[in-house]
PQR file of N, CA, C, O and H, with PARSE charges and radii, in Angstrom:
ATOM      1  N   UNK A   1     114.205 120.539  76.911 -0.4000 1.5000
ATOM      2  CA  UNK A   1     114.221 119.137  77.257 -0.0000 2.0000
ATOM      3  C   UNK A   1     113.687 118.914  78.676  0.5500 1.7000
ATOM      4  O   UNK A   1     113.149 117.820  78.849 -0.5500 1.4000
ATOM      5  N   UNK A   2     113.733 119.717  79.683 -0.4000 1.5000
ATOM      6  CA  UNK A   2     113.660 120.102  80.784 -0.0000 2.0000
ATOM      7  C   UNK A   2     111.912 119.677  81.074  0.5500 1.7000
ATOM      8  O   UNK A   2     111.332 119.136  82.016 -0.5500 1.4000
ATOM      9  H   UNK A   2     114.169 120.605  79.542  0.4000 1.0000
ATOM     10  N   UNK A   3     111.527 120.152  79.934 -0.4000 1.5000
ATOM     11  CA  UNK A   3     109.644 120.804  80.230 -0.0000 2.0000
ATOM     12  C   UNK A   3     109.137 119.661  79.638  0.5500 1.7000
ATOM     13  O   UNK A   3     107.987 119.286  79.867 -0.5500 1.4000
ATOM     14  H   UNK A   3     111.997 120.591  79.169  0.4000 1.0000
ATOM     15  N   UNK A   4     110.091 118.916  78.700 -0.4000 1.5000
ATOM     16  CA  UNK A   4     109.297 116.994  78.075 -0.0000 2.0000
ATOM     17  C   UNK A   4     109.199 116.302  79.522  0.5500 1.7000
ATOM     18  O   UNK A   4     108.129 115.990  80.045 -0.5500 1.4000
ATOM     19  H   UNK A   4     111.025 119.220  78.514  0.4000 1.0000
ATOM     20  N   UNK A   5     110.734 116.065  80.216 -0.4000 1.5000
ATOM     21  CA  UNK A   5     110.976 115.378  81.229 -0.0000 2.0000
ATOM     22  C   UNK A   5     109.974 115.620  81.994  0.5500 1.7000
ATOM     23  O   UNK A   5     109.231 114.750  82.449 -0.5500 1.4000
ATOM     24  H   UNK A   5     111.603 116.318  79.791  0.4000 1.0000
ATOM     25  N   UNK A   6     109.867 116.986  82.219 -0.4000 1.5000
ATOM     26  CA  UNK A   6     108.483 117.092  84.222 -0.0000 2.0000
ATOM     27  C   UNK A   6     106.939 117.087  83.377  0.5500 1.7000
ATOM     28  O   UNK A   6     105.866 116.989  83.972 -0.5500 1.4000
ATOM     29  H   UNK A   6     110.471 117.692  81.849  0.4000 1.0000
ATOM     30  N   UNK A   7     107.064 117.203  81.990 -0.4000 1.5000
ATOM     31  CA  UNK A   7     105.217 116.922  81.566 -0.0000 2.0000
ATOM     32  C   UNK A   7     105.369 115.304  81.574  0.5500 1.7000
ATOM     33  O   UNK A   7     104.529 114.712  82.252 -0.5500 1.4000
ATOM     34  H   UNK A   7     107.936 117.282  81.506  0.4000 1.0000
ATOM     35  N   UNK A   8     106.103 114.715  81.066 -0.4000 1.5000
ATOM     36  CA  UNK A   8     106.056 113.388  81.329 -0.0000 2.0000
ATOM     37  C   UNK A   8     105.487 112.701  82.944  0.5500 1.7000
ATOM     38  O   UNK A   8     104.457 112.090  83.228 -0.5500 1.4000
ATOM     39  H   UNK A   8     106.785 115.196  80.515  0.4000 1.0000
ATOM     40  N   UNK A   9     106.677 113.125  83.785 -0.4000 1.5000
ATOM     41  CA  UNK A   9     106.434 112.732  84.675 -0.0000 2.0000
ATOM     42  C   UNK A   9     105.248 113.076  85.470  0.5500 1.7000
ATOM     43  O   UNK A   9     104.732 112.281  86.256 -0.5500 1.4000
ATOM     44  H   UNK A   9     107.514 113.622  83.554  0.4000 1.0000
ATOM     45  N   UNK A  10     104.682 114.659  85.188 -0.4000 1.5000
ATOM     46  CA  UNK A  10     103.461 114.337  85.693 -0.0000 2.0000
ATOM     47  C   UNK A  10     102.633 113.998  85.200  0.5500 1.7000
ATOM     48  O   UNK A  10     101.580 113.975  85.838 -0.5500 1.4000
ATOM     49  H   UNK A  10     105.102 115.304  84.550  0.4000 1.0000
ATOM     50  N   UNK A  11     102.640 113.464  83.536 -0.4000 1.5000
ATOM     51  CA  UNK A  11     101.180 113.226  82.800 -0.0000 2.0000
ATOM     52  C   UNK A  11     101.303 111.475  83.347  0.5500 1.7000
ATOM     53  O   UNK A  11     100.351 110.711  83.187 -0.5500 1.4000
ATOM     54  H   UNK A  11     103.495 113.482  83.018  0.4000 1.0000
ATOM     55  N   UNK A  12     102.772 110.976  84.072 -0.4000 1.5000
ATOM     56  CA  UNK A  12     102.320 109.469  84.762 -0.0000 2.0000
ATOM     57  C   UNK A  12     102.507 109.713  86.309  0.5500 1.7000
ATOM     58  O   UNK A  12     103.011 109.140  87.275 -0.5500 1.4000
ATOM     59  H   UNK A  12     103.545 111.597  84.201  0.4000 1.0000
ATOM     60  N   UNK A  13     101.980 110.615  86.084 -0.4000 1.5000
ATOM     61  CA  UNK A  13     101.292 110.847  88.209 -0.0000 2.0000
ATOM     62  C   UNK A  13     102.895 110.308  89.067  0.5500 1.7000
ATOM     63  O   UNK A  13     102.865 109.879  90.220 -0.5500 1.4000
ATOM     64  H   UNK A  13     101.571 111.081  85.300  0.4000 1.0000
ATOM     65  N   UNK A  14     103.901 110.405  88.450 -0.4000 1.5000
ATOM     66  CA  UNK A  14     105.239 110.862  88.882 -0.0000 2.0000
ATOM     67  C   UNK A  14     105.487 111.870  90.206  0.5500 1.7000
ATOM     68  O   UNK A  14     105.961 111.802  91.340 -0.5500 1.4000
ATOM     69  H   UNK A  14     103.926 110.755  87.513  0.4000 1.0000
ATOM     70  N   UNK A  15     104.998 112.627  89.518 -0.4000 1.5000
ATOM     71  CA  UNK A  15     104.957 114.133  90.224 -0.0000 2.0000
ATOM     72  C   UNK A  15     103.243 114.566  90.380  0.5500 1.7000
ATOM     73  O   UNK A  15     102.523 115.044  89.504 -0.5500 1.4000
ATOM     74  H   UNK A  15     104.613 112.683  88.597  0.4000 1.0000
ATOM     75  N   UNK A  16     102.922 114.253  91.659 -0.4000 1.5000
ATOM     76  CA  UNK A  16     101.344 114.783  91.278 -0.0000 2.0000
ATOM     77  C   UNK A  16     100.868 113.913  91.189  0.5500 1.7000
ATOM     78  O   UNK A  16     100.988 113.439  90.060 -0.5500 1.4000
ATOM     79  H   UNK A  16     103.507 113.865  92.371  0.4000 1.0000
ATOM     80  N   UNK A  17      99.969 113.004  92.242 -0.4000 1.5000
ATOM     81  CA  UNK A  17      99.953 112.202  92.288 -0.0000 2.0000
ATOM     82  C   UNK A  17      98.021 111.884  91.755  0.5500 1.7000
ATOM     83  O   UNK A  17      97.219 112.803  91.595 -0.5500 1.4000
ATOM     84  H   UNK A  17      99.871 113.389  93.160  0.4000 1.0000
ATOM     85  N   UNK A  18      97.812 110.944  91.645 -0.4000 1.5000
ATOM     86  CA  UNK A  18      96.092 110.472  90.613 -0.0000 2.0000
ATOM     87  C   UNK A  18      95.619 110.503  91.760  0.5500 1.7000
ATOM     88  O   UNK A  18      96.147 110.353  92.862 -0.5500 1.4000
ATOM     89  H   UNK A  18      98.464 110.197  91.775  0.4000 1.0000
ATOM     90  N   UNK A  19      93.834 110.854  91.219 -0.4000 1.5000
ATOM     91  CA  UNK A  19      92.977 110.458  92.406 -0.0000 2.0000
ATOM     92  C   UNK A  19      92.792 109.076  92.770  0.5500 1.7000
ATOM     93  O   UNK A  19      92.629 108.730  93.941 -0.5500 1.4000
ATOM     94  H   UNK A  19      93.405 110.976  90.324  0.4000 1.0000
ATOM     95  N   UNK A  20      92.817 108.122  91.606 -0.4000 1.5000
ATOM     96  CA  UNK A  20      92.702 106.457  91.924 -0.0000 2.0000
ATOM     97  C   UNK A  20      93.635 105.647  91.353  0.5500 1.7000
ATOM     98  O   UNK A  20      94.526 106.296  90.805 -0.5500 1.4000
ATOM     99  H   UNK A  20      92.949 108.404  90.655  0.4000 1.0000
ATOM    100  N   UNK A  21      93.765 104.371  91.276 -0.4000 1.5000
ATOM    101  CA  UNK A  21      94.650 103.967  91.200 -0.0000 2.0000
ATOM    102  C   UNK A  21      93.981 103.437  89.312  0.5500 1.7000
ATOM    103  O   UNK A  21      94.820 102.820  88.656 -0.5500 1.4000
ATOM    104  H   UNK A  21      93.041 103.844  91.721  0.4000 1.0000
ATOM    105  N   UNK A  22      92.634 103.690  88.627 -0.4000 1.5000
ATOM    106  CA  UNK A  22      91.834 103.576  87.764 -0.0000 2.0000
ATOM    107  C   UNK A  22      92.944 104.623  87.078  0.5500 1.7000
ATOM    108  O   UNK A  22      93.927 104.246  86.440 -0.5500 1.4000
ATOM    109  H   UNK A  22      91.952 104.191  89.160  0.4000 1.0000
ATOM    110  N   UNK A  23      92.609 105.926  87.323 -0.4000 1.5000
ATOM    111  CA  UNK A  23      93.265 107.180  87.161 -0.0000 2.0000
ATOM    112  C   UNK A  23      94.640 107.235  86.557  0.5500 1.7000
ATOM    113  O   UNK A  23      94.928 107.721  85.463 -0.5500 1.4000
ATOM    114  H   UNK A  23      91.811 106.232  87.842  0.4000 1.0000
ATOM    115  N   UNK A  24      95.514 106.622  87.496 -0.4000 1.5000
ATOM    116  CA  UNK A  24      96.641 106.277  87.131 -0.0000 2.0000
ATOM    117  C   UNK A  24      97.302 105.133  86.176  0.5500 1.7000
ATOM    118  O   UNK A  24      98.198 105.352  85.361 -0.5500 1.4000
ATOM    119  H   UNK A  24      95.280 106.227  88.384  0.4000 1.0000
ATOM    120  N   UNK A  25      96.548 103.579  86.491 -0.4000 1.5000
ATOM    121  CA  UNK A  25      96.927 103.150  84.868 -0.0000 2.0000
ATOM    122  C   UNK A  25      96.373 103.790  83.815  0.5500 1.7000
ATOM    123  O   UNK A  25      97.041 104.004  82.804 -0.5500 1.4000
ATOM    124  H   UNK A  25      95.820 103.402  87.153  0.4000 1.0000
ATOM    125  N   UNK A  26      95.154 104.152  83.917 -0.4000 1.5000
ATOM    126  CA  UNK A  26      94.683 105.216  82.620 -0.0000 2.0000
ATOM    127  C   UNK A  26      95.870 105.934  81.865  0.5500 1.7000
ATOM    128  O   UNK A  26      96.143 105.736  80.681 -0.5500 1.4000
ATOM    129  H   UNK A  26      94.611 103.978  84.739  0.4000 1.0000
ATOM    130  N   UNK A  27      96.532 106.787  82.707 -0.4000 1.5000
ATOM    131  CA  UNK A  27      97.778 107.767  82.590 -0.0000 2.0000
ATOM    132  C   UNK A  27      98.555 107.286  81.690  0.5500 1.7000
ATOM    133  O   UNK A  27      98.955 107.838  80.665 -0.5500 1.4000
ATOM    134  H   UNK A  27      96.310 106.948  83.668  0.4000 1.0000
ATOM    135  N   UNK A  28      98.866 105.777  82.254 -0.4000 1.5000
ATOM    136  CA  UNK A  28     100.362 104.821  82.012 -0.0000 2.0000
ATOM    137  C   UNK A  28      99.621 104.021  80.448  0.5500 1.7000
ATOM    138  O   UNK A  28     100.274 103.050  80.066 -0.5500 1.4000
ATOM    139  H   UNK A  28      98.542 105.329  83.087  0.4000 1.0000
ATOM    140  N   UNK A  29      98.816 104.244  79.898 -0.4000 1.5000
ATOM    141  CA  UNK A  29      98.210 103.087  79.094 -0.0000 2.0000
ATOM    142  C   UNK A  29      98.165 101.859  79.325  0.5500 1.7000
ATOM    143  O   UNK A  29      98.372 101.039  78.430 -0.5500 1.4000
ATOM    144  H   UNK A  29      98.285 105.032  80.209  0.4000 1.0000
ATOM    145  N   UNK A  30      97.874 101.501  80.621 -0.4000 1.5000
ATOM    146  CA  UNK A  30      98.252 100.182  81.350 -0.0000 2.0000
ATOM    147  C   UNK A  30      99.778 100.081  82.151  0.5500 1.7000
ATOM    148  O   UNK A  30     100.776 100.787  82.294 -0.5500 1.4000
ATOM    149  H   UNK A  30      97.706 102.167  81.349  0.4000 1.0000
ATOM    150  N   UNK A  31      99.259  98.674  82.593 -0.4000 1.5000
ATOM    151  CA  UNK A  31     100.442  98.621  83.779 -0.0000 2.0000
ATOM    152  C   UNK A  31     100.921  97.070  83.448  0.5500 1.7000
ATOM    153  O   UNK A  31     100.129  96.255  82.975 -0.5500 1.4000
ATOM    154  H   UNK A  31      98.448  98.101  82.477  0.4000 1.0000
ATOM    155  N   UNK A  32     101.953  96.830  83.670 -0.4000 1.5000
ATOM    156  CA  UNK A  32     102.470  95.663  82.965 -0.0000 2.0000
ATOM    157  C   UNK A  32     102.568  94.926  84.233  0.5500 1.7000
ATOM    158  O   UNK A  32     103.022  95.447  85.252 -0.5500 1.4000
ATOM    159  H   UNK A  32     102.596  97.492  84.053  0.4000 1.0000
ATOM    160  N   UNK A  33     102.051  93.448  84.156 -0.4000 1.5000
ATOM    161  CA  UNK A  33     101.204  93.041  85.266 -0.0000 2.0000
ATOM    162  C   UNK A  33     102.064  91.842  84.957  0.5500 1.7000
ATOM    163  O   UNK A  33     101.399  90.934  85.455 -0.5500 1.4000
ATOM    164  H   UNK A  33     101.683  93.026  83.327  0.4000 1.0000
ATOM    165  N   UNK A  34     103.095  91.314  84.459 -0.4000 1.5000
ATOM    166  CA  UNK A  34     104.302  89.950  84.757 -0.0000 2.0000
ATOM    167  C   UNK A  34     104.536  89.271  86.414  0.5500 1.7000
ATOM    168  O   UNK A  34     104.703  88.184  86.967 -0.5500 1.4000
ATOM    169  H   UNK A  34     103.636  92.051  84.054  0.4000 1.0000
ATOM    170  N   UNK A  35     104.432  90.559  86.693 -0.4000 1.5000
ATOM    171  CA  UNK A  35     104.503  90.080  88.058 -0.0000 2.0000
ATOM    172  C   UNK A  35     103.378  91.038  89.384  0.5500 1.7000
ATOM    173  O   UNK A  35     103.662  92.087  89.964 -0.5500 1.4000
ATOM    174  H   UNK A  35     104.296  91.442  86.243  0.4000 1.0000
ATOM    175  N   UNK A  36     102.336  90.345  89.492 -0.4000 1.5000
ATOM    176  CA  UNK A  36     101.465  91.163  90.174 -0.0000 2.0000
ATOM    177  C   UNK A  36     101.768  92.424  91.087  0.5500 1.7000
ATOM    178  O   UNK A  36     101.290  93.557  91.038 -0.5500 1.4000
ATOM    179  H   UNK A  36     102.105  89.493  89.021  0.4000 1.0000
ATOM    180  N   UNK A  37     102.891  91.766  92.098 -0.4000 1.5000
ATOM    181  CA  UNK A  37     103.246  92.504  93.515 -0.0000 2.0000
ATOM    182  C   UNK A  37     103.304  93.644  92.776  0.5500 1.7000
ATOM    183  O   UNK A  37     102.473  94.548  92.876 -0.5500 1.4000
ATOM    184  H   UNK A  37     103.279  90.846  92.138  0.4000 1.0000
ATOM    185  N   UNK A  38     104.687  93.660  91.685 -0.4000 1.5000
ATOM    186  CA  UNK A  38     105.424  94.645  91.661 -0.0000 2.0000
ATOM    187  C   UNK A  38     104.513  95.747  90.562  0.5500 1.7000
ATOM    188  O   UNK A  38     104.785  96.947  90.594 -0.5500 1.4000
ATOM    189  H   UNK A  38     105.362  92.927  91.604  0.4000 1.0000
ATOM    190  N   UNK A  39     103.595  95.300  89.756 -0.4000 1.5000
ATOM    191  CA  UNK A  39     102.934  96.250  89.561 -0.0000 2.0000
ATOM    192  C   UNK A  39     101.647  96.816  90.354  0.5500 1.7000
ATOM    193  O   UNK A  39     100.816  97.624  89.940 -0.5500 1.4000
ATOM    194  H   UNK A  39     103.374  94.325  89.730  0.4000 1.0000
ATOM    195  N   UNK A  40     101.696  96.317  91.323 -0.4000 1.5000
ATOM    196  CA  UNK A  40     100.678  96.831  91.988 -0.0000 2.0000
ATOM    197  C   UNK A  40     101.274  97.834  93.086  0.5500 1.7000
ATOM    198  O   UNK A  40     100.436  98.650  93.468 -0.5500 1.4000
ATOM    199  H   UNK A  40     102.372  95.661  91.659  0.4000 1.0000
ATOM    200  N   UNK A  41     102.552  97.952  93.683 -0.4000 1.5000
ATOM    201  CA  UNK A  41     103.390  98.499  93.655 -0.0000 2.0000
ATOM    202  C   UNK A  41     103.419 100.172  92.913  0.5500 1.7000
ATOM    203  O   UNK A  41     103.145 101.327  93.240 -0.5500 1.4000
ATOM    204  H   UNK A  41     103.233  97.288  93.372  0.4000 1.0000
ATOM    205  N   UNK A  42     104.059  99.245  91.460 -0.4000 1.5000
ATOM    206  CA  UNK A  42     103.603 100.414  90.388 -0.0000 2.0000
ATOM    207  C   UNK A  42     102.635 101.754  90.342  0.5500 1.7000
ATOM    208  O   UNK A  42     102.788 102.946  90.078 -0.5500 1.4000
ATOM    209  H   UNK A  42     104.282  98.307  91.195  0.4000 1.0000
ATOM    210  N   UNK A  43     101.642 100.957  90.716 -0.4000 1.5000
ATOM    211  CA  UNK A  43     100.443 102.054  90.423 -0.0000 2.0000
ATOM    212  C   UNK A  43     100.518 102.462  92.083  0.5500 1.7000
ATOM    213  O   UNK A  43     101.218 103.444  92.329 -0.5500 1.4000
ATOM    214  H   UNK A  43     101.518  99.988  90.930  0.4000 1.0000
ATOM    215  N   UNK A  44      99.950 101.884  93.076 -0.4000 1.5000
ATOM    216  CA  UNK A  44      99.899 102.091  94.165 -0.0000 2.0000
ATOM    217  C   UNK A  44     100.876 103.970  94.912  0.5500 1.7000
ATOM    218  O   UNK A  44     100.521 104.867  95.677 -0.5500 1.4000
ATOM    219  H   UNK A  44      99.381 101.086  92.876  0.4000 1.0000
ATOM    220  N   UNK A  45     102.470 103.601  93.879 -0.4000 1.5000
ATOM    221  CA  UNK A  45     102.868 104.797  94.254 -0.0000 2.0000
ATOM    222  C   UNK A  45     102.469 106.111  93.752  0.5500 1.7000
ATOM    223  O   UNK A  45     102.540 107.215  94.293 -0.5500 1.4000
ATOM    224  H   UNK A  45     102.759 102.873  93.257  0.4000 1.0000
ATOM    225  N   UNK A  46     102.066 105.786  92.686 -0.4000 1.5000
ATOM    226  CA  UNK A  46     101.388 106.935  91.681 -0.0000 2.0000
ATOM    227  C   UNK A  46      99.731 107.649  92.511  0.5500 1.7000
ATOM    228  O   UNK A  46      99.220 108.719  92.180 -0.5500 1.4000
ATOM    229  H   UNK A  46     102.008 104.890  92.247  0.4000 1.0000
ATOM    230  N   UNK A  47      99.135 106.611  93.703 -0.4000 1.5000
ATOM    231  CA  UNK A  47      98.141 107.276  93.883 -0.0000 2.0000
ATOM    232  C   UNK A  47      98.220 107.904  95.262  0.5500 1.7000
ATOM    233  O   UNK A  47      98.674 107.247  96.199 -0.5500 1.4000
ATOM    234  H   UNK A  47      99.550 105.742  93.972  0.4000 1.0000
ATOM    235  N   UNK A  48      97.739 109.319  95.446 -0.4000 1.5000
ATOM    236  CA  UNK A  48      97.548 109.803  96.747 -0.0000 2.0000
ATOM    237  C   UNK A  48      97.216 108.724  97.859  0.5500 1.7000
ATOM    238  O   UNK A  48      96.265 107.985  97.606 -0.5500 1.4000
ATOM    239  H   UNK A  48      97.371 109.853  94.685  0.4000 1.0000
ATOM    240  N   UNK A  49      97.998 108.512  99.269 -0.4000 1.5000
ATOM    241  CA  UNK A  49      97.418 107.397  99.722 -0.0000 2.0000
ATOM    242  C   UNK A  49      97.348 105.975  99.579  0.5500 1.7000
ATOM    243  O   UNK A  49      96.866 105.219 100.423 -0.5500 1.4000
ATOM    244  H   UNK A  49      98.770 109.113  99.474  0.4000 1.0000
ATOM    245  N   UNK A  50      97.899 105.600  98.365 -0.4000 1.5000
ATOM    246  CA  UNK A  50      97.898 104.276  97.450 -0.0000 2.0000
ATOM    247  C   UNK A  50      98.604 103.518  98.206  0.5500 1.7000
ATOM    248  O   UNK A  50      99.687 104.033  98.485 -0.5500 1.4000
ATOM    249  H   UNK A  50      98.290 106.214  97.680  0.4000 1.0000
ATOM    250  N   UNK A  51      98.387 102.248  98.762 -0.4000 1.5000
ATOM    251  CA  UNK A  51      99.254 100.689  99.071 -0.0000 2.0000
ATOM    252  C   UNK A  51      98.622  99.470  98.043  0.5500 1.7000
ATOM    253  O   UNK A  51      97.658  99.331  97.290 -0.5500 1.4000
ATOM    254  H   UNK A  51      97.507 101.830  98.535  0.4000 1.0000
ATOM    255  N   UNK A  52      99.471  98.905  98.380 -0.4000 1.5000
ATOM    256  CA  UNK A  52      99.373  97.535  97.539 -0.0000 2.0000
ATOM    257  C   UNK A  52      97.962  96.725  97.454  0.5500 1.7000
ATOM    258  O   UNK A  52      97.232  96.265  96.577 -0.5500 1.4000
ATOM    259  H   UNK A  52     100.254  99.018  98.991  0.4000 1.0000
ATOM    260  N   UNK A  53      98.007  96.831  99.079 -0.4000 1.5000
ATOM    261  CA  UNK A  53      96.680  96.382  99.079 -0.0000 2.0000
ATOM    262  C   UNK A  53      94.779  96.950  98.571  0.5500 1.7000
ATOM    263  O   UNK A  53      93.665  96.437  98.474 -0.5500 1.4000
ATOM    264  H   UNK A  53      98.600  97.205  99.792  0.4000 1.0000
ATOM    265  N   UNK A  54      95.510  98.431  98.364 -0.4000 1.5000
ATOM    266  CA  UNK A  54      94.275  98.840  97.601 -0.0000 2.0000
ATOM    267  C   UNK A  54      94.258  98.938  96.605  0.5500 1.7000
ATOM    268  O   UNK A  54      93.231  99.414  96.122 -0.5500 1.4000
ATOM    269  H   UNK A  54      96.415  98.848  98.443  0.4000 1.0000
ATOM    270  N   UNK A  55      95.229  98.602  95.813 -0.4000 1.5000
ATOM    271  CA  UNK A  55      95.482  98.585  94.249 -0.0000 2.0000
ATOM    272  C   UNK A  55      94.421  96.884  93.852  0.5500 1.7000
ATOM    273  O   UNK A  55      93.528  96.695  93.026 -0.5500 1.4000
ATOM    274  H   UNK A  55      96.064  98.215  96.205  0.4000 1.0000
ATOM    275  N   UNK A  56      95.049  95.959  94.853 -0.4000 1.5000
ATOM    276  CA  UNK A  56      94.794  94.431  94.636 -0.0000 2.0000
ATOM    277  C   UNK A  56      93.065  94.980  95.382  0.5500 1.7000
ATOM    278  O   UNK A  56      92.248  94.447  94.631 -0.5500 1.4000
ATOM    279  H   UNK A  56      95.774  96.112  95.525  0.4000 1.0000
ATOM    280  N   UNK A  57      92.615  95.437  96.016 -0.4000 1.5000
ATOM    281  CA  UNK A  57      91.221  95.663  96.219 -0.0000 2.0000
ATOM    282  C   UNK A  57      90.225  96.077  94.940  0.5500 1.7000
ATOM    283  O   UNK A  57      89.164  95.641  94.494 -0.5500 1.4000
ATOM    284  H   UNK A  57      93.278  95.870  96.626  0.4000 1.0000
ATOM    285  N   UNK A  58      91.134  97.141  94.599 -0.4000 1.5000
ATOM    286  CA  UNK A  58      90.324  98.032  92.872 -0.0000 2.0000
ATOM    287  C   UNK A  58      90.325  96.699  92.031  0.5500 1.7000
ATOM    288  O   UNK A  58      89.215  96.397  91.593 -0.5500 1.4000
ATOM    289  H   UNK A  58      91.996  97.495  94.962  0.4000 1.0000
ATOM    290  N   UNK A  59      91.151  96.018  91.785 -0.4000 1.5000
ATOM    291  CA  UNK A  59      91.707  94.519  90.887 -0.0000 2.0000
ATOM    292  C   UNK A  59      90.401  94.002  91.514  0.5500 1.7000
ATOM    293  O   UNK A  59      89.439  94.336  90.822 -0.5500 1.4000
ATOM    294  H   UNK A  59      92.053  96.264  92.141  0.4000 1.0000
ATOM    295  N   UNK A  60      89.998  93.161  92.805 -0.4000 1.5000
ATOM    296  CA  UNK A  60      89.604  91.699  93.052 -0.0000 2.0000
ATOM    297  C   UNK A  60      88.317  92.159  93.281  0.5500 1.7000
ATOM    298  O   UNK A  60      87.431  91.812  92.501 -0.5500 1.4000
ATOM    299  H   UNK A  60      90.779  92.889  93.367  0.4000 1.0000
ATOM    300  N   UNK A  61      87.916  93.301  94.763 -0.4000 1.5000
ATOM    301  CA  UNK A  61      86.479  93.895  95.416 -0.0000 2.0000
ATOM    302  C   UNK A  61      85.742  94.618  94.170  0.5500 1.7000
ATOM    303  O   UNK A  61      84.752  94.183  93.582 -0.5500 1.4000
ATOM    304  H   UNK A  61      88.635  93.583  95.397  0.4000 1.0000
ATOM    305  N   UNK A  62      86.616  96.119  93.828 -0.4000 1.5000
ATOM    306  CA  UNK A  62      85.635  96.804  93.464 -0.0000 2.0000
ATOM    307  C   UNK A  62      85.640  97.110  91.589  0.5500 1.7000
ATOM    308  O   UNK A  62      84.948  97.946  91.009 -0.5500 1.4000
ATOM    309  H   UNK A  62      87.420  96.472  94.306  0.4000 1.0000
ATOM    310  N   UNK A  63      86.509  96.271  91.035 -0.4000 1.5000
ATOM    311  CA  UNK A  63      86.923  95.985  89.779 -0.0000 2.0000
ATOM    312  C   UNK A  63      86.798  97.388  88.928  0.5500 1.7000
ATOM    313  O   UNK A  63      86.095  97.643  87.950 -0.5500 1.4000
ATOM    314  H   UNK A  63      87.071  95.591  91.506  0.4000 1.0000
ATOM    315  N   UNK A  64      87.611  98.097  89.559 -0.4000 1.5000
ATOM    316  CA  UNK A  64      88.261  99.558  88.606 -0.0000 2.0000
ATOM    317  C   UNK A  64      89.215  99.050  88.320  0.5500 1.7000
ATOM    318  O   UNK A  64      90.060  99.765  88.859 -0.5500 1.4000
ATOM    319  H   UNK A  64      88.181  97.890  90.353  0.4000 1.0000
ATOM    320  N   UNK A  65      89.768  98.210  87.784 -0.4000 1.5000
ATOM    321  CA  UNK A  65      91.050  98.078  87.385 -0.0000 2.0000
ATOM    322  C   UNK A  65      90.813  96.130  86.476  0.5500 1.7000
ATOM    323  O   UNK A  65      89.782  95.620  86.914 -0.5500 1.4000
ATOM    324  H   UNK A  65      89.082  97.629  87.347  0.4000 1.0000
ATOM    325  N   UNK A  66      91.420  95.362  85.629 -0.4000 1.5000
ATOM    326  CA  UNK A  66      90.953  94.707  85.311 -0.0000 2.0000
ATOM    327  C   UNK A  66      92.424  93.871  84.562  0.5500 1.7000
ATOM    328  O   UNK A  66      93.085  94.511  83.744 -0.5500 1.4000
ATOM    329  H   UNK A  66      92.258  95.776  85.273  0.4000 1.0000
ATOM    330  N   UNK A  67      92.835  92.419  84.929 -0.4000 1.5000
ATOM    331  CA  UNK A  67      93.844  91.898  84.374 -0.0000 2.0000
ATOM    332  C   UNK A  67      93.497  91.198  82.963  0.5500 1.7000
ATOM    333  O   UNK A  67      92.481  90.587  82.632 -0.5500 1.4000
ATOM    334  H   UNK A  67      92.298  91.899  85.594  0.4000 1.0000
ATOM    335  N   UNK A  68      94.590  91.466  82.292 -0.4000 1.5000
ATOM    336  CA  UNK A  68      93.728  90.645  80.625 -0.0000 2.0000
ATOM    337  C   UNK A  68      95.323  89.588  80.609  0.5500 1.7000
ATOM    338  O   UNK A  68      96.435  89.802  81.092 -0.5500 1.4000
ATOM    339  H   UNK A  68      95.415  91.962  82.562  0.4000 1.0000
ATOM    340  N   UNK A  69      94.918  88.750  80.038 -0.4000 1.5000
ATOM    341  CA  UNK A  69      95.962  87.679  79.716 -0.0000 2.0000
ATOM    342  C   UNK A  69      95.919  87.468  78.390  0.5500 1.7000
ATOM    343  O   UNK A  69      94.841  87.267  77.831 -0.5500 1.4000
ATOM    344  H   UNK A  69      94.014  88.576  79.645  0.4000 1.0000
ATOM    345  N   UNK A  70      97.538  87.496  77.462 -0.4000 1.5000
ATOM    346  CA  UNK A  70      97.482  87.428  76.324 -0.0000 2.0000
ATOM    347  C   UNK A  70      98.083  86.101  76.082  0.5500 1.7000
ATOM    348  O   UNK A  70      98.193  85.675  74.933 -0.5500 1.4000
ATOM    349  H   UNK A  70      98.414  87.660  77.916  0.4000 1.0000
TER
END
């Protein structure tokens, strides 16, 4: 049970962290975006280096990352 728990956590950059923040929702099959901050947040911790504000950069500047509304 031990070896589900830590492949989990690092197959969502838990432990071990993604090269981008692209990288990392990839991981997560998306990121649940209800409330912007806090998923940007979300991913942000998952990446080497990651803040909020470069998560919302990949989102708005350089569009690796992309919001869909259902």
């Amino acid at each position: 049970m031990d070896a589900i728990i830590a492949r989990r956590l690092r197959r969502h950059h838990l432990i071990g962290p993604a090269k981008s923040a692209a990288e990392a929702v990839a991981a997560m099959c998306g990121a649940h975006c209800q409330i912007q901050s806090a998923a940007e947040v979300s991913v942000a911790v998952r990446v080497e280096g990651g803040t909020q504000a470069s998560v919302r950069r990949a989102i708005v500047e350089e569009r690796s990352l992309v919001k869909a509304a259902m």
